[in-house]
N, C-alpha and C positions, 0 to 999 in steps of 0.2 A: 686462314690461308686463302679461301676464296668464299665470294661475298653468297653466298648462294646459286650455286652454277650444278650444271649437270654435263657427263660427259661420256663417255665409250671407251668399254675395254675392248681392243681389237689388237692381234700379234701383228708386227709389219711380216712374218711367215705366212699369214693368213690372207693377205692383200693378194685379190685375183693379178695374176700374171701370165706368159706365156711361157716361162722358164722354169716352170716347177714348184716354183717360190714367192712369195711376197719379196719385193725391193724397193730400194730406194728411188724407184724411177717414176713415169707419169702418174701410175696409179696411184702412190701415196699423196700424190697432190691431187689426183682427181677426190680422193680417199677425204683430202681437208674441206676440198670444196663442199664436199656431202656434209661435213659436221659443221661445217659455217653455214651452209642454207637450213640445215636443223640445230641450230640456237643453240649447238655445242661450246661447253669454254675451255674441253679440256679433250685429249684423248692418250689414254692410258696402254702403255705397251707392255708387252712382256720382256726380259733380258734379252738384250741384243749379243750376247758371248759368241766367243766362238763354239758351237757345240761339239761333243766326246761321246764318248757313243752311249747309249740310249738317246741321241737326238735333244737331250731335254735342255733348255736356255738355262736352267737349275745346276748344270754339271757341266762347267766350261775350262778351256784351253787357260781361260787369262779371263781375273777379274776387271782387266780393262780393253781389251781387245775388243772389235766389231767383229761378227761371222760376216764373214768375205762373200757367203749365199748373199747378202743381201747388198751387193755391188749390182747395180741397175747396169745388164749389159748395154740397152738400148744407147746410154750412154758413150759407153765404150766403142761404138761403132761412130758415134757423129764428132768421137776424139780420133778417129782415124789409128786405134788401136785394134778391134777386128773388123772382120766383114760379117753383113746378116746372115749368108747362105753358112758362113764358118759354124756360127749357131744352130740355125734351120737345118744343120746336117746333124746334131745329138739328140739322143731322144731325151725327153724334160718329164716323161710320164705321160701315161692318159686322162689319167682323173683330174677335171680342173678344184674337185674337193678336196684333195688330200695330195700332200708332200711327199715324195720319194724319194726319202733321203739317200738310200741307196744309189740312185742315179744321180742327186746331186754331189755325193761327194767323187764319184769317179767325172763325172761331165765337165764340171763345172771348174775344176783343175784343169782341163784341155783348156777350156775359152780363156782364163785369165793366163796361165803359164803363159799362151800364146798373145796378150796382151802385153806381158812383162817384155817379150822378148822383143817386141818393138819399141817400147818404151824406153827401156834401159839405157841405151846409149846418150841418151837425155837427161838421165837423172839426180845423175852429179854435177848438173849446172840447173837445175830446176830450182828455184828458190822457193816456192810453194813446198815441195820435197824436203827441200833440206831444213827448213822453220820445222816441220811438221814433225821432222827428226828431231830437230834438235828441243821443239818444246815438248816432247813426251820421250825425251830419256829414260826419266826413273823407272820406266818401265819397259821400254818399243824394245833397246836391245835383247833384255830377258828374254823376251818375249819371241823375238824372232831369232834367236838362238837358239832356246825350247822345242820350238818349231823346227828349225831344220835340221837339230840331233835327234827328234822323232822320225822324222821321213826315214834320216842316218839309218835306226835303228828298226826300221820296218813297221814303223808306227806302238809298239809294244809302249809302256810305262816305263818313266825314268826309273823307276823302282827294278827295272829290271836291266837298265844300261849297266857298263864296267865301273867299277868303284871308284874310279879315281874321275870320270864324270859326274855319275851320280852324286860325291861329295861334292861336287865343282872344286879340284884342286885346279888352282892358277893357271899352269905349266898344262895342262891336258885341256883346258879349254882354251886357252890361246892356239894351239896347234890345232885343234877343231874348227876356231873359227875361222883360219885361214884356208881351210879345206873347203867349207862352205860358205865361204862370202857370199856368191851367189844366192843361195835357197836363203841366207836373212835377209839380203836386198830385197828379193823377192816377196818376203811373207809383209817388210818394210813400205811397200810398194802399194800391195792389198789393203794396209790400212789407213796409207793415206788415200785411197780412192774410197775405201767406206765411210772416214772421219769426215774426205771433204761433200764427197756425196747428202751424209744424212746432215753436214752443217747445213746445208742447202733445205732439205727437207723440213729441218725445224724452224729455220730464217721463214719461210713459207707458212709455217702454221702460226707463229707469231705474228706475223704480218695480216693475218686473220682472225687475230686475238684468241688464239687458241697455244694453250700451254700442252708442251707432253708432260707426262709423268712419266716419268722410267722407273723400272724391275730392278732393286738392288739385292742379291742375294746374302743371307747373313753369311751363309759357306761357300767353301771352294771346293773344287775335285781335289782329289790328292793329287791326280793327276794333271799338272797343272803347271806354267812356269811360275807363278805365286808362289807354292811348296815349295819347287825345288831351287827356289834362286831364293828364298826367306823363310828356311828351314827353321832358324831359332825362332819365329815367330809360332807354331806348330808345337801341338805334341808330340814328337816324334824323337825316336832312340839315337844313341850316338850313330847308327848306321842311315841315319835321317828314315828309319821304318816307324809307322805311324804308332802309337801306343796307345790311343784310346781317340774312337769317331762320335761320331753325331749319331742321334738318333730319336725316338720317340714311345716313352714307356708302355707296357701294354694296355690296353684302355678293353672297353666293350667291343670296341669296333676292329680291334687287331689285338687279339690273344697275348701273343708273343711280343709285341709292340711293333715300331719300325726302324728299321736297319739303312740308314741311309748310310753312311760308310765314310762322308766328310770327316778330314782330319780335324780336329778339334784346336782351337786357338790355347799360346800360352799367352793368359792375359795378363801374367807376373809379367815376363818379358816388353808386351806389349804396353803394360804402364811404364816401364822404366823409362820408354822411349816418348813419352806422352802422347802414346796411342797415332804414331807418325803415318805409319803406313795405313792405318782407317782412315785417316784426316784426309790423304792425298788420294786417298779410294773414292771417298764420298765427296770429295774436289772434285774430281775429275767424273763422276756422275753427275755432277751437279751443273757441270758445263754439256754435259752430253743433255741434259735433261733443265726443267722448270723447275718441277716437283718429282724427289726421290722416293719413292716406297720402299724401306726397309723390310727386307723378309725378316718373320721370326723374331719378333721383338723380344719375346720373352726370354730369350735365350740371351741376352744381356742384364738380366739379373739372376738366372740360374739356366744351366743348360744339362741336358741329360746324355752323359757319359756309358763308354760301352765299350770295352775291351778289345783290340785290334783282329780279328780275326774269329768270332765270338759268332754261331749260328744264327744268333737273332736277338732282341733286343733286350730279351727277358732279364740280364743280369745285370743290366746299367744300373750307375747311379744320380741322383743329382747333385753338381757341384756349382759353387757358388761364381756367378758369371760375373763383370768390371764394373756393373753398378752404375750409381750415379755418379762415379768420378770418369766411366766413360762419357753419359750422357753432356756430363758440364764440359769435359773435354771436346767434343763434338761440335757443340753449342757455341764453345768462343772461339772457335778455330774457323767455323763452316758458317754459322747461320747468319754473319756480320761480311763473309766473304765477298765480295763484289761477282765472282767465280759463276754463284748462285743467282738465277736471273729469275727472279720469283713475282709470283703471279699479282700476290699482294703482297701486305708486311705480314712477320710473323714467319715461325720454321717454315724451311722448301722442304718439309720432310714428312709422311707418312708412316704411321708405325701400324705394320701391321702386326696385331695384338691378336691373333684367333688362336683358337687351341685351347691348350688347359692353363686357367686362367687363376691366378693366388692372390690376395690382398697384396703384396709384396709385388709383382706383377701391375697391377693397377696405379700403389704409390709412386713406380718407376716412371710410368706411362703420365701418370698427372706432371710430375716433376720437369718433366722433359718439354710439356706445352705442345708434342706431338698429338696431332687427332689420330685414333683408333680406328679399327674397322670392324664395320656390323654387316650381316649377311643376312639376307631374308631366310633364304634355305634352312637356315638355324632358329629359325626363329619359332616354328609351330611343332615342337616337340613334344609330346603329348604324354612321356616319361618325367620330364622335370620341367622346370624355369628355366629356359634358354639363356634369357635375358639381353636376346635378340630382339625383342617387338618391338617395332617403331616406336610403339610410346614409352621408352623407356629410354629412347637414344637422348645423349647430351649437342648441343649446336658441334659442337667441337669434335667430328667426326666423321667418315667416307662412310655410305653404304653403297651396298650390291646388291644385286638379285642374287648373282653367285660369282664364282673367283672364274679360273684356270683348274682349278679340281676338284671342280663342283661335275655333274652335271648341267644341260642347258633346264630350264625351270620348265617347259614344255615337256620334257622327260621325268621330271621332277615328280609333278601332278599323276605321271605311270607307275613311276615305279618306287616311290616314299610309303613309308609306312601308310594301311589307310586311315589309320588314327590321325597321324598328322597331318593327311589332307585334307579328312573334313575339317581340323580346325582352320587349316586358312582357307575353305571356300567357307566357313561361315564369319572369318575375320573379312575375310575382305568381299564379301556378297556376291562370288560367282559360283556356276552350275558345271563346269568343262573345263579342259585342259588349259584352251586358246583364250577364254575370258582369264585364265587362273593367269596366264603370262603377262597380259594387260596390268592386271591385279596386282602384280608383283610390282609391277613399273611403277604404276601411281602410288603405291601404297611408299615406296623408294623417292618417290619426286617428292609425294606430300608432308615426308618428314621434317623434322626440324633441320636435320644432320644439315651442315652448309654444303658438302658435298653428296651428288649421287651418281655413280657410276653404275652404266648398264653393261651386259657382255653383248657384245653387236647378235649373237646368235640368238637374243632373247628378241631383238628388237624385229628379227627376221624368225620368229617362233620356229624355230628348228628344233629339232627331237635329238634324241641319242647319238644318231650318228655324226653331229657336229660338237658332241662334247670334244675339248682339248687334252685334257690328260684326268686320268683313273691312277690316284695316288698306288702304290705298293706294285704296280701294275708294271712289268717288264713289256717292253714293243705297243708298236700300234699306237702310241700318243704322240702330241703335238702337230698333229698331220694335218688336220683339218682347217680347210681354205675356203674361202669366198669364193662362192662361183660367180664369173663376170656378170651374171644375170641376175645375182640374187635382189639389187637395187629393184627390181621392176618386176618383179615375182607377183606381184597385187592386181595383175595385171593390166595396171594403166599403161604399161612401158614408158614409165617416166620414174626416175630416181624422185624428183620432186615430188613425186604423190609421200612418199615414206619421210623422206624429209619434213614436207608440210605439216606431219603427223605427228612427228617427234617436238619438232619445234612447237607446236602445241602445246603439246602434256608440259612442255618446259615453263612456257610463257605463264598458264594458267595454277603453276605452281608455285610461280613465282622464283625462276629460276635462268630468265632471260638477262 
């Protein structure tokens, strides 16, 4: 997929701003210029969804929607849609480190509602608008119908609307949709400002020879308009109530296992149709995006099963997931597509393969020609074979120092078993935290892997409190943001000092 390159996980939530939020506005392009002055080829996002509550890009509104947070108001003001001071009068938070989603989901409704309404009377002679409509059908309506029978219903779960919604009888959503034309024009509105916003945004990193990779999640919330407008796709009972979620068996590290709560795919159903609605998934990520990373690979040759309603994870079972007649499906449908605007030849796809891992597993993962992912943090386990260590990765592979649910690797060297620190300060020949985080980097550049991706927090050796999310962990994650100063923290006060340095390690690894 890429000839040996290196690149940055960094969330566009996490991009210093004044709004509370990372956006699609200057700073993601000041954001590209910093990875093109340090010899970056790639920069790797988290899920742009709309998020549901627990904040997490993981648990969204719509497996195709943008979150409307990351509409660059800065924007919105030189379209003569608000004014600055209309902004300058919400509070956006104090902390330029962390998000407040709390304040963004009430605020942040004021600034656009109040965009819409000047907008609108333009919109049905907008031809930009109405294309944008009209080429994301198969889903835009869903979507902003879902949306404005949520507000309808005081935001609660379709699971708990009146049964003749909740089923979508014909007759009861046409009379709904006429009630709310407005609230779906509206939500219609917000995504062509963030569809055409971030087209902007990646036109810009391409144009500096830098590809994103986007966050594909293998699940959906139940709450969602996915579930509730392609219910037969779903495990779910004749009253479309979920009958068996997602989850993860109990291991050393979680007793009981983990309870994630996604409804479960019918993948009988979903062959019948030859897997249509994947195809048009991973299409249209795949225009949103270079390079796709698939969550949870494994969960497409077997997935682990857990009764709807079920304390915790302990009683699941594993059932046999579509195999490689998804893979090959996938394969002729997506990886020939023109759709997909790939960096080199070869899959635009990424499988991330971590977790518990089966020969079965592996044969998948060969079959499919996707590369893997390897993690440093896994690697110096002083219990078993990881079968993380650099020298054991294949060319055909991404590593990390760490994910999204890692800690940051400066934390790491605190708080890891200390068995397994000593083995990597004697793997990798340092004596301290701050050489251990260097140590990760090169030992990640030096690899064979063609790809290496770092988490920007490693790169700015930041500790605990820039970790992004503490899997099982309810509140308090995805928060953490760049502080506008963190570039010049070395104190040169130049972005270019840290830059220089990066590009470096790139060059001398052979990775320019």
């Amino acid at each position: 997929m890429f000839a040996r390159a290196s690149g940055v996980l960094l969330a566009v939530s996490s991009l210093p701003s004044p709004y509370g939020i990372g956006s699609f506005g200057k700073t993601a392009k000041d954001w590209i210029d910093f990875l093109e002055q340090a010899g970056q080829k790639c920069w790797q996002l988290l899920p742009l969804g709309v998020t549901s509550w627990g904040d997490s890009p993981y648990m969204s509104f719509s497996a195709f929607a943008i979150n409307p947070y990351y509409i660059d108001l800065d924007a919105l003001c030189e379209q003569g849609l608000l004014e600055k001071q209309e902004i300058a009068a919400l509070d956006w938070g104090r902390s330029p480190d962390a998000a407040d989603y709390a304040l963004l989901y009430r605020n942040r409704e004021i600034v656009l509602s109040r965009a819409f309404s000047r907008a609108r009377h333009a919109l049905e002679t907008n031809a930009d608008f109405m294309d944008f409509c009209e080429k994301n059908s198969s889903w835009l309506k869903d979507f902003c119908l879902f949306m404005a029978l949520k507000k309808l219903h005081g935001g609660v779960s379709w699971l708990e609307w009146e049964r003749e919604v909740r089923l979508r009888d014909a007759a009861a959503l046409e009379r709904h949709e006429r009630d709310i034309a407005e609230a779906m024009q509206y939500n219609a509105f917000l995504q062509f400002l963030a569809f055409t916003q971030w087209k902007d945004i990646k036109s810009y990193a391409n144009s500096k020879n830098i590809s994103i990779i986007g966050d594909m999640p293998i699940y959906v919330a139940i709450d969602s308009a996915d579930v509730w407008a392609n219910g037969d796709l779903f495990q779910l009972d004749e009253d479309r109530v979920p009958v068996r979620v997602a989850g993860c068996p109990p291991d050393a590290f979680a007793p009981k296992g983990q309870l994630w709560g996604n409804p479960l795919y019918n993948w009988e159903k979903a062959a019948e149709t030859g897997f249509a609605w994947w195809i048009s998934r991973i299409k249209e990520n795949g225009a949103l995006y270079d390079v796709v990373r698939i969550d949870h690979f494994r969960g497409f040759e077997s997935y682990y099963s857990i009764p709807y309603g079920a304390p915790d994870a302990s009683n699941g079972e594993w059932m046999p997931g579509p195999g490689l007649a998804f893979v090959n499906a996938i394969n002729g449908a997506v990886i020939n597509d023109a759709a997909i605007n790939r960096a080199s030849s070869g899959a635009a796809i990424i499988a991330e393969d971590l977790g518990y891992r089966t020969p079965e597993v592996s044969a998948l993962l060969a079959a499919s020609g996707y590369p893997g992912m390897k993690v440093l943090q896994f690697a110096f386990d002083s219990r078993e074979n990881s079968g993380y260590m650099p020298y054991t990765y294949p060319r055909n592979c991404v590593v990390y120092t760490g994910t999204h649910d890692n800690t940051t690797t400066l934390d790491w060297f605190t708080s890891a078993r200390t068995e397994d620190v000593e083995i990597a300060k004697d793997y990798l020949g340092v004596d301290n935290p701050v050489d251990g985080v260097w140590g990760f980097i090169r030992a990640a550049l030096s690899s064979v892997a063609d790809l290496a991706v770092i988490p920007m927090q490693d790169y700015l050796c930041l500790g605990a409190e820039a970790r992004m999310n503490t899997p099982s962990i309810l509140g308090g994650n995805w928060r953490w943001r760049m502080p506008p100063d963190a570039l010049y923290r070395d104190g040169s006060g130049d972005a270019a000092a840290l830059a220089k340095k990066i590009r470096r390690l790139a060059e001398v690894n052979g990775r320019l």
